[in-house]
C-alpha positions as CSV (number, residue, x, y, z in Angstrom):
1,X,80.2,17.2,301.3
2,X,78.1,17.6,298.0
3,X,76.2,21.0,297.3
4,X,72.5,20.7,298.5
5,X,69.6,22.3,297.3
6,X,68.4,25.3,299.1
7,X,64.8,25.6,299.5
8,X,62.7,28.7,301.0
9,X,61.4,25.6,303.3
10,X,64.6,24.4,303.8
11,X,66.4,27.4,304.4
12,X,65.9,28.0,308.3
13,X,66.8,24.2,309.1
14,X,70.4,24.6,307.3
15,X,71.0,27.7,308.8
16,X,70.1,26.8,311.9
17,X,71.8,23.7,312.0
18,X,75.2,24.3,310.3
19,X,78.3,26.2,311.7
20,X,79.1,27.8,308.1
21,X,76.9,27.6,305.2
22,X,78.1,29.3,301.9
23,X,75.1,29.8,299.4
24,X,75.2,30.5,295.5
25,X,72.3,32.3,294.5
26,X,72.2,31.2,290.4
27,X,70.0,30.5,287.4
28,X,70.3,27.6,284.7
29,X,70.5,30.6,281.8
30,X,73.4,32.3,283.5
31,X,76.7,31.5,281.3
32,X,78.8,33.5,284.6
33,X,76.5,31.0,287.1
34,X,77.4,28.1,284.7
35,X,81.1,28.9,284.7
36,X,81.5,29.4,288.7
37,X,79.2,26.3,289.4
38,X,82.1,23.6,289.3
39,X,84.9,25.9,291.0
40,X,81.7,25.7,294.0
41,X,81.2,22.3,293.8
42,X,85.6,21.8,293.9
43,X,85.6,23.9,297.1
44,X,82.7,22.2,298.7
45,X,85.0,19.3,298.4
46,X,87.8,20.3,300.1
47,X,86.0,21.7,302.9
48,X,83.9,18.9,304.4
49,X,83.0,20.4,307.6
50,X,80.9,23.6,305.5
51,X,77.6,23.7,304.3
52,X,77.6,24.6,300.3
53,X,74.1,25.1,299.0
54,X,72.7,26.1,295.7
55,X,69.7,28.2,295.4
56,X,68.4,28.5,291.6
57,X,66.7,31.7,291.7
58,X,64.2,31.0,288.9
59,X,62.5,28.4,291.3
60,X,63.0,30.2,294.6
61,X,62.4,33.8,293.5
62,X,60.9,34.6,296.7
63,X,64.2,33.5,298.8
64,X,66.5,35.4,296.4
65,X,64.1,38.8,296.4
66,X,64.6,38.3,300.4
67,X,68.0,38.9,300.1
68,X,67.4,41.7,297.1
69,X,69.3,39.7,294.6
70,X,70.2,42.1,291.8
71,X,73.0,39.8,290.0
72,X,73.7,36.5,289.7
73,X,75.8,34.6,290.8
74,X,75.7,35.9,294.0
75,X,77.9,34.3,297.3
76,X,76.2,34.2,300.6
77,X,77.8,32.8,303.6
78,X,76.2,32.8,307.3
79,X,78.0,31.6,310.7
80,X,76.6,30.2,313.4
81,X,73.0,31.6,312.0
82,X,74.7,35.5,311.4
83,X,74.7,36.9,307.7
84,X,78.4,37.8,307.2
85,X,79.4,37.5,303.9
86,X,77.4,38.7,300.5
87,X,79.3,39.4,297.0
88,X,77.3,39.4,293.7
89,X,79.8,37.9,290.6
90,X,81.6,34.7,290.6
91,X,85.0,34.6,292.7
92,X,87.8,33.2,291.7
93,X,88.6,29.7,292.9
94,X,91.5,30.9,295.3
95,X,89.4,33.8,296.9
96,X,86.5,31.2,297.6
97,X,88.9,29.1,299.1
98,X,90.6,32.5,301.5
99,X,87.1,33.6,302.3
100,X,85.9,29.9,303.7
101,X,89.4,30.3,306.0
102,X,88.9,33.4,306.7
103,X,84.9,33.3,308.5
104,X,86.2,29.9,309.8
105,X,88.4,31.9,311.8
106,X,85.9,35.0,312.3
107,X,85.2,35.2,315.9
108,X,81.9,35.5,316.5
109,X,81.5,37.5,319.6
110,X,83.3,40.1,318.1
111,X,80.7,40.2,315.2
112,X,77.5,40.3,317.4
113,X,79.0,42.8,319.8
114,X,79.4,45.1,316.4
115,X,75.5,44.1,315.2
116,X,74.6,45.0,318.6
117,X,76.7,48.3,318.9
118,X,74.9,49.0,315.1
119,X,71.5,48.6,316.6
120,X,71.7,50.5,319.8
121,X,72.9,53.2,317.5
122,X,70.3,53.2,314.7
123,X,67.6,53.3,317.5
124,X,68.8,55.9,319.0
């Protein structure tokens, strides 16, 4: 599946509505955006079944501040609607490709059980 565009009114839907969506927070004036932009695009290739979207954050700089963007490129990835995954810098083709298998094999229940346990704590 091609990269889509990632809006700030198209972010809930693809969220929402996608097992695994990897974003790549960049700008058209970043030369390390630039250089990471087709190793994304190869991946998204390869894994048809994954959500890749782009969010340029000179267009969307209210999404990207939402997420305290500090560096560009930055990798986000979400399952099943849960924020699991953030790295600012450009990864290396291989370790794009291990990460996808890795939170396509991250189990879930395990991962709200540990939000939950983090809550119940920092309320306390």
């Amino acid at each position: 599946m091609p990269t889509v565009e990632m809006h700030e009114s198209s972010f809930s839907d693809i969220i929402e509505g996608n097992d695994l969506v990897i974003i790549d927070f960049w700008a058209e004036w970043c030369g390390p955006c630039r250089a990471y932009a087709p190793v994304f695009e190869r991946v998204s290739e390869e894994f048809t079944d994954v959500v890749f979207a782009k969010v340029d954050t000179e267009v969307e700089q209210a999404l990207a501040g939402s997420f305290g963007i500090r560096s560009i490129p930055t990798t986000i990835a979400f399952k099943d609607g849960v924020g699991v995954f953030m790295q600012p810098g450009a990864l290396p083709e291989d370790a794009l490709r291990d990460l996808i298998t890795k939170l396509k094999d991250l189990d879930m229940d395990e991962v709200r059980a540990e939000l939950e346990s983090r809550e119940s704590q920092e309320s306390a």
